[in-house]
C-alpha positions as CSV (number, residue, x, y, z in Angstrom):
1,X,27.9,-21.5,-14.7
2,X,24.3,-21.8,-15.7
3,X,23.4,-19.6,-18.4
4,X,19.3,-19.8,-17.9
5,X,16.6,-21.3,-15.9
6,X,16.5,-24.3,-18.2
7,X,20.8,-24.8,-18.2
8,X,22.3,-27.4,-16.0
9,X,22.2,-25.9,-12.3
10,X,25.4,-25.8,-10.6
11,X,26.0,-27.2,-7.5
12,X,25.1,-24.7,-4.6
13,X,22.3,-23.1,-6.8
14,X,18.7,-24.0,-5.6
15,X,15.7,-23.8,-7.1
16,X,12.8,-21.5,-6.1
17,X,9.3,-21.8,-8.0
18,X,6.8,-19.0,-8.2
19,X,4.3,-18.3,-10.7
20,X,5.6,-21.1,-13.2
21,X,9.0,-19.6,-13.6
22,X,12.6,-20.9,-11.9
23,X,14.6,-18.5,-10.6
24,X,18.5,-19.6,-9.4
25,X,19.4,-18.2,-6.1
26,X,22.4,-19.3,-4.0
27,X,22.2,-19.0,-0.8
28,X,25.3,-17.3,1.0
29,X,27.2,-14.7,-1.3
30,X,25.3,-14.5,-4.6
31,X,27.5,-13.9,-7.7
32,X,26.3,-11.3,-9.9
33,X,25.2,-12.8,-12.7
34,X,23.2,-15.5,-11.0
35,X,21.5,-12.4,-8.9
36,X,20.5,-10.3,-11.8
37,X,18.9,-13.4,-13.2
38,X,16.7,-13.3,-9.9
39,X,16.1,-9.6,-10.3
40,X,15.4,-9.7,-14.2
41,X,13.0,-12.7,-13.5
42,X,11.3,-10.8,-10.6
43,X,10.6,-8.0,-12.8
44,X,9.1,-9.5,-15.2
45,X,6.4,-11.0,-13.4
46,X,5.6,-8.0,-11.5
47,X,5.7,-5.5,-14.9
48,X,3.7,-8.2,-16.8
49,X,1.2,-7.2,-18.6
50,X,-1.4,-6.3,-15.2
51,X,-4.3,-6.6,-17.1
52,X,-4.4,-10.4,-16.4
53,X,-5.5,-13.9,-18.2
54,X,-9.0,-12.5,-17.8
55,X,-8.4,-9.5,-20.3
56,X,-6.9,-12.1,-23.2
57,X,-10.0,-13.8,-23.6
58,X,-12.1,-13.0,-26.4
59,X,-14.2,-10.2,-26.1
60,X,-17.9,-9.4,-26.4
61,X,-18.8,-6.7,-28.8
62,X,-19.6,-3.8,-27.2
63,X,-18.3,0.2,-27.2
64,X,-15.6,0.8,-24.8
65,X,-16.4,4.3,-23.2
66,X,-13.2,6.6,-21.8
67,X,-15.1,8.3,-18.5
68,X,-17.9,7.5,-15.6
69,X,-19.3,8.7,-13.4
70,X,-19.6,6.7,-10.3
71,X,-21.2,6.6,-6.4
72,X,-18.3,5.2,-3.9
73,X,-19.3,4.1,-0.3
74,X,-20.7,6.6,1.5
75,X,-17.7,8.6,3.8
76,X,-18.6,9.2,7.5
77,X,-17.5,12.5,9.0
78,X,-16.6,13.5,12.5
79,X,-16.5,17.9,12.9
80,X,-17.1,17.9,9.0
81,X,-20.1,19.7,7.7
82,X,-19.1,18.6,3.9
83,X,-16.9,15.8,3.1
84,X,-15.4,14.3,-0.3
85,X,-17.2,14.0,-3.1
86,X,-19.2,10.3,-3.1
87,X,-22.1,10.5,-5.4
88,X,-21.2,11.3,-9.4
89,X,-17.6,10.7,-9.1
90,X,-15.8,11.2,-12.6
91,X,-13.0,8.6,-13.4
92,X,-11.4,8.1,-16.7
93,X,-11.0,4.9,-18.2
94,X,-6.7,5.8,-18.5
95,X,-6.9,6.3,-15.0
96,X,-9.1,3.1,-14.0
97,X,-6.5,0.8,-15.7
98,X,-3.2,2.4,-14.0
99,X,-5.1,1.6,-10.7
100,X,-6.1,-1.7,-11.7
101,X,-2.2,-2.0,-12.9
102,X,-0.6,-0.6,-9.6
103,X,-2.5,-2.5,-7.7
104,X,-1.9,-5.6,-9.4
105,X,2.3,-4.8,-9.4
106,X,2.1,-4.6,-5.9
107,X,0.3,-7.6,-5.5
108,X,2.9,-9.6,-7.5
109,X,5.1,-7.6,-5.7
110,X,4.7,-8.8,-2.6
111,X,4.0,-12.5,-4.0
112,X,7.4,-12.6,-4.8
113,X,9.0,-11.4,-1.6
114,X,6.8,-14.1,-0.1
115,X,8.9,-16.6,-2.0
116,X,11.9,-15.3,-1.5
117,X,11.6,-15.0,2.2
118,X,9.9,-18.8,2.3
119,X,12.9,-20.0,0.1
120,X,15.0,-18.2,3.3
121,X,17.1,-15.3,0.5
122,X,14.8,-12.5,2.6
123,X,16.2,-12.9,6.4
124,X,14.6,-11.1,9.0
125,X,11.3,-8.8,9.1
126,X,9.0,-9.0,6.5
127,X,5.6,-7.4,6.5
128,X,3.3,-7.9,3.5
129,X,0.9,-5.2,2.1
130,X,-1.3,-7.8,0.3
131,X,-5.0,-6.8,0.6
132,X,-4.2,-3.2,1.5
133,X,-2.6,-1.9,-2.4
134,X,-6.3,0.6,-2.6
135,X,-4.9,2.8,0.2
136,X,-1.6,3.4,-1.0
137,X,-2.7,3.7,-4.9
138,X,-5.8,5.7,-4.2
139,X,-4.0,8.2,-1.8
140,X,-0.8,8.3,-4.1
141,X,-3.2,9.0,-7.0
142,X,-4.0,12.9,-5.3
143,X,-1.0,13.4,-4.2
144,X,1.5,16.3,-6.0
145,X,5.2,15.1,-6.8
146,X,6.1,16.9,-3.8
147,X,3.6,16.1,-1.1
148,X,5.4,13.8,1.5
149,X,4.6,10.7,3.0
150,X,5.9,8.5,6.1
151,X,4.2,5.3,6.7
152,X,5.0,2.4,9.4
153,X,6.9,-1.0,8.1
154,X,4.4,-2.2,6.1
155,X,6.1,-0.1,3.2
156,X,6.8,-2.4,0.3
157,X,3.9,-1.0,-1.5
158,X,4.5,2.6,-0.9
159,X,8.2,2.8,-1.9
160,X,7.0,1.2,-5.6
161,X,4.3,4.1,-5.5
162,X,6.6,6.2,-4.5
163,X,9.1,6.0,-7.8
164,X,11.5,2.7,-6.7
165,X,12.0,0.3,-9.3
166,X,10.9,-3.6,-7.9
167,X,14.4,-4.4,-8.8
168,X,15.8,-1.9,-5.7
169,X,13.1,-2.7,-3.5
170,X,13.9,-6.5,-4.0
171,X,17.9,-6.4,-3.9
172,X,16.8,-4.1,-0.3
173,X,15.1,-7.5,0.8
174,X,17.6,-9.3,0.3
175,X,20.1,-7.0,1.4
176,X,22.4,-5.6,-1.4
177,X,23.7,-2.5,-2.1
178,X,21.6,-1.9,-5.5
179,X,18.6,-1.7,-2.8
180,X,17.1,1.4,-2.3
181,X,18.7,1.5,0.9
182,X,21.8,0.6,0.0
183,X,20.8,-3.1,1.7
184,X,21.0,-1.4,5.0
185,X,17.6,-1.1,6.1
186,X,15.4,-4.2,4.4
187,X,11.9,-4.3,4.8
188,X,10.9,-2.2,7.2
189,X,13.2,0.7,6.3
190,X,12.9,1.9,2.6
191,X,13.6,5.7,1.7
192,X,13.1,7.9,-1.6
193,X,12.3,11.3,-2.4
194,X,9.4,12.6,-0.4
195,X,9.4,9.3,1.0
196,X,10.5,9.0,4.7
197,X,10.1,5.3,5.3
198,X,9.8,2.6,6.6
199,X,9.6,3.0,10.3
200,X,10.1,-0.2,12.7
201,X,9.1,1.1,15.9
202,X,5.1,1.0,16.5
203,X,3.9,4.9,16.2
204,X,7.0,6.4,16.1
205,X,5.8,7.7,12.5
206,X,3.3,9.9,13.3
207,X,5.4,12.7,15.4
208,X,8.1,12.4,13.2
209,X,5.2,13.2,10.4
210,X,3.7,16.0,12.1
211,X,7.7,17.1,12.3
212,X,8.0,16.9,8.3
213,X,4.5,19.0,7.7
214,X,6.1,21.5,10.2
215,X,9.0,21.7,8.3
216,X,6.6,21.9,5.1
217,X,4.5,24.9,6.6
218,X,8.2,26.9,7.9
219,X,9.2,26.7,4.6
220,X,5.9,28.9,3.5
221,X,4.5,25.8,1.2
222,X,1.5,24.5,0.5
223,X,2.4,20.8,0.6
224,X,0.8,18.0,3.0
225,X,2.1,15.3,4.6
226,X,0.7,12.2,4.6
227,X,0.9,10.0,8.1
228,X,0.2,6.3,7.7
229,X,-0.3,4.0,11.3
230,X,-2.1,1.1,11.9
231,X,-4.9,0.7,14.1
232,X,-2.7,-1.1,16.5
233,X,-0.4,1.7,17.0
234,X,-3.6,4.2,17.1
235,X,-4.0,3.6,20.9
236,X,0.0,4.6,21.1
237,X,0.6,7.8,23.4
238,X,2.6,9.6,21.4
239,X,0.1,9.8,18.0
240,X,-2.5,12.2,20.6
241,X,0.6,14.5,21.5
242,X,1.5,14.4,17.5
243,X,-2.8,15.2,17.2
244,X,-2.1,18.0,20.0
245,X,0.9,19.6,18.4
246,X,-0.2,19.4,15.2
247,X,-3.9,21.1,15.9
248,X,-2.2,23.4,18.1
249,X,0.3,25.0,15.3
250,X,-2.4,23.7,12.4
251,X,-0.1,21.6,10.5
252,X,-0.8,20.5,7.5
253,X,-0.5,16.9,8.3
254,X,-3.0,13.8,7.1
255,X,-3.2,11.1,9.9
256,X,-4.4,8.1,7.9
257,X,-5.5,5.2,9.8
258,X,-4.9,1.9,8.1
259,X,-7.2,-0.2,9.9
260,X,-6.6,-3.6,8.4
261,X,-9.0,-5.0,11.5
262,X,-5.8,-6.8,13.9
263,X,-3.0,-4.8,15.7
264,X,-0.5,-7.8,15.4
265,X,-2.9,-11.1,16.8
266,X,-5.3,-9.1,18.7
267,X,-8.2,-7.5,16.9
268,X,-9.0,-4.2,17.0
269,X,-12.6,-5.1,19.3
270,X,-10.0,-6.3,21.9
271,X,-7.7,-3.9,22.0
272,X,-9.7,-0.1,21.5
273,X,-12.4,1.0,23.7
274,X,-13.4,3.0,20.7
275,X,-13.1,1.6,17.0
276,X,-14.0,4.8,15.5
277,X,-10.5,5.7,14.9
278,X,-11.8,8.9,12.4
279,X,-13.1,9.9,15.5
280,X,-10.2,9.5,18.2
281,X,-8.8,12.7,17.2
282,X,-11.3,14.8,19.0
283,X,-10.8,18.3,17.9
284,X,-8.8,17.5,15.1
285,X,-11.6,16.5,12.6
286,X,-11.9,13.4,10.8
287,X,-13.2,10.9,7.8
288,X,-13.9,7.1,7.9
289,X,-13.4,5.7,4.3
290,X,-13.8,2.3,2.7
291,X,-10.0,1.8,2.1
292,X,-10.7,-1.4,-0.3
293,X,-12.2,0.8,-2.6
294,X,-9.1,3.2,-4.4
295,X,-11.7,5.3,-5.7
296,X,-13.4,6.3,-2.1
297,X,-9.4,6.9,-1.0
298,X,-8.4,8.8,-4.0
299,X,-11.3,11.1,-3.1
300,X,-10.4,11.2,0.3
301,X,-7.0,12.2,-0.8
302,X,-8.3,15.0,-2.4
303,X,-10.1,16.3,-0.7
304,X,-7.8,15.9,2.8
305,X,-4.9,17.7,0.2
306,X,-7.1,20.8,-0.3
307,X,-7.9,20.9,3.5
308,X,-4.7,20.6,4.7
309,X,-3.0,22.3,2.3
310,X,-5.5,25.8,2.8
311,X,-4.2,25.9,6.4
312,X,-7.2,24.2,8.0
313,X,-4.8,22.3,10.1
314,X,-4.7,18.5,10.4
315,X,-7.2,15.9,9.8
316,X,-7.6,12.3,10.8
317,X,-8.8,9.5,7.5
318,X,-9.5,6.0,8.6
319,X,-9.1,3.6,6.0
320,X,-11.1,0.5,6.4
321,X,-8.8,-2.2,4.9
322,X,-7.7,-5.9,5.6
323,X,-4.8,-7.8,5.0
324,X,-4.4,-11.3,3.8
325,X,-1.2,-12.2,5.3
326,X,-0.2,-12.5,8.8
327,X,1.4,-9.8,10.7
328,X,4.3,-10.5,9.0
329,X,5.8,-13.3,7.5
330,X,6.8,-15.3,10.8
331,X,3.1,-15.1,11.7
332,X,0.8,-17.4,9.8
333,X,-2.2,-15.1,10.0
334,X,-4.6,-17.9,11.2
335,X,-4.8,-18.7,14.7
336,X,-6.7,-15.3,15.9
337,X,-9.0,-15.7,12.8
338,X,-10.4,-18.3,10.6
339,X,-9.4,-19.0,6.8
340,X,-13.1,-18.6,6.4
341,X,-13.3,-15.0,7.5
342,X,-10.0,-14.4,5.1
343,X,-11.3,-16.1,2.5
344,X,-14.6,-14.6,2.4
345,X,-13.2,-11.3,2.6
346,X,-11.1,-12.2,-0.6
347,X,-14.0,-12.4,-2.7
348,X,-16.3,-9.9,-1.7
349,X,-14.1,-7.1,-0.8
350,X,-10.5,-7.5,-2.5
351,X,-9.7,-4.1,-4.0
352,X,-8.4,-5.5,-7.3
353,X,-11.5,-8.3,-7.9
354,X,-13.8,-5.3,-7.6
355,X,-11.7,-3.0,-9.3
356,X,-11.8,-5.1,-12.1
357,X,-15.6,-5.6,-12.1
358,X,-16.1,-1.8,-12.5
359,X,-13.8,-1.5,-15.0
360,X,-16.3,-4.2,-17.1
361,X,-19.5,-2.7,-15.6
362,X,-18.6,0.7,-17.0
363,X,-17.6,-0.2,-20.3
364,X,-14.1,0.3,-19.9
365,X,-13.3,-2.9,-21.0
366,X,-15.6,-5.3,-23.4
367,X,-17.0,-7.7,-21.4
368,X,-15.4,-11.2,-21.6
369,X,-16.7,-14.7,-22.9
């Protein structure tokens, strides 16, 4: 047996490169140790140091600051007279870098599930969260320990927010029983405390969500739960009669609205008479925010906590976002769109490039040579 990445590899044992490192994977039943090598490997790069090659350059000298104030993208609001805070926003320089870290684990997160499923050791669904990490971190930032959330089978992201080791979630991938769901469930259906998946079917989320922030206002609490769709399930029949039950018994429910601009192939233009998906909840009021920006959703997180959680009854965010990858792995991502329009958004609006630019621009970090 091969004792390490640079041993003789046994026949049977194949090679998979990502990020300049081997990793030995057989396909078929894996034996232990050869598995944990995969894991331990994994881990590494995603818990690396997510600071990345640009922060181990020499610095400039210059005095590194611990707080800011900041102005975010404007919010727009729909039955709102005041929204979240957006001009003179305080953030911490501790808190700037666990963003810029979270974001950047689930980002290598997902890089190497996209190996692993290319490589054919990840079978079946696979749906990618790359492009998207500001929602999940920003909104995760303002939530308590024992707010809830349910989201749709994008998920990856969430369940590492959520308190799941990237060992678990990668052993669910690939189907063991060290994954968080015992290898039952796999991409689309990961589970932890407070955390209610990981939902396959298209919308079926959000009245099961508006079930767990009844269950939250029953119990006499003054928790929220957060309900994540996408903008291709927003047109779905049953997310109004969750809007109508849950403005009805105001439920402390947050409907966020990933909309990462393409429900499946078909983009959102096509596909909604109204893009204003803050708005489509009519009476229940709502919030657009720039969901590339963790700072704008960690506000909106707040404030839609406080709301809620007051017994104001439900509200609607719409989270302006975009993802990189197909709609999942089977689908290449670029015959309904151009690698221009992908690659321009990459460098102009990726949460992590600009991120790390604000971290530099408010002396949070010295700036590099």
């Amino acid at each position: 047996m091969a004792k390490g990445p640079n041993d003789v590899i046994p026949v049977g044992l194949t090679t998979v490169q990502n990020c300049n490192h081997t990793f030995l994977t057989q396909f078929g039943d894996l034996n232990c140790y050869c598995y944990n090598n995969i894991m331990l490997m994994m881990q590494k790069i995603i818990f690396r140091k997510a600071t990345s090659s640009f922060l181990q350059r020499r610095p400039h000298s210059r005095s590194i600051v611990s707080d800011a104030t900041i102005n975010i993208t404007p919010f727009k609001l729909h039955r709102f007279d005041y929204g979240p805070s957006q001009e003179n926003v305080t953030l911490t320089r501790d808190d700037a870098l666990s963003f810029y870290r979270s974001m950047q684990r689930i980002r290598r997160l997902e890089g190497a599930a996209s190996t692993l499923y290319k490589n054919k050791i990840i079978r079946g669904f696979c749906h990618l969260y790359s492009g998207q990490e500001a929602i999940c971190v920003g909104l995760r930032a303002a939530m308590r320990d024992d707010d809830a959330i349910i989201t749709a089978y994008r998920a990856h992201g969430w369940a590492l927010m959520m308190g799941e080791r990237p060992e678990s979630i990668l052993a669910e991938l690939t189907g063991r029983v060290t994954g968080c769901s015992k290898g039952k469930g796999g991409s689309m259906h990961m589970y932890g405390t407070n955390f209610y998946g990981g939902n396959g079917i298209v919308g079926a989320q959000t009245p099961l969500g508006t079930g767990v922030a009844f269950a939250l206002k029953y119990a006499g609490t003054d928790r929220v739960c957060f309900t994540l769709y996408g903008d291709g399930a927003a047109n779905q029949g049953q997310l109004f009669e969750a809007f109508n039950m849950a403005a009805l018994w105001q439920l402390p429910v947050v409907f966020v609205c990933e909309n990462n601009g393409y429900g499946m192939g078909t983009s959102a233009d096509r596909a909604a008479a109204s893009t204003a998906y803050y708005t489509r909840g009519d009476y229940v009021p709502g919030i657009w925010a720039d969901g590339m920006d963790v700072l704008a959703m960690r506000e909106a997180s707040r404030f839609a906590i406080d709301w809620c959680g007051s017994g104001k009854g439900p509200l609607v965010i719409e989270a302006a976002t975009y993802r990189y990858h197909g709609h999942s792995m089977s689908d290449p991502g670029s015959s309904y769109r151009s690698r221009e329009e992908i690659q321009q958004v990459r460098e102009t609006r990726d949460p992590i490039i600009n991120l790390k630019k604000r971290l530099v621009d408010t002396h949070f970090l010295p700036r590099m040579k």
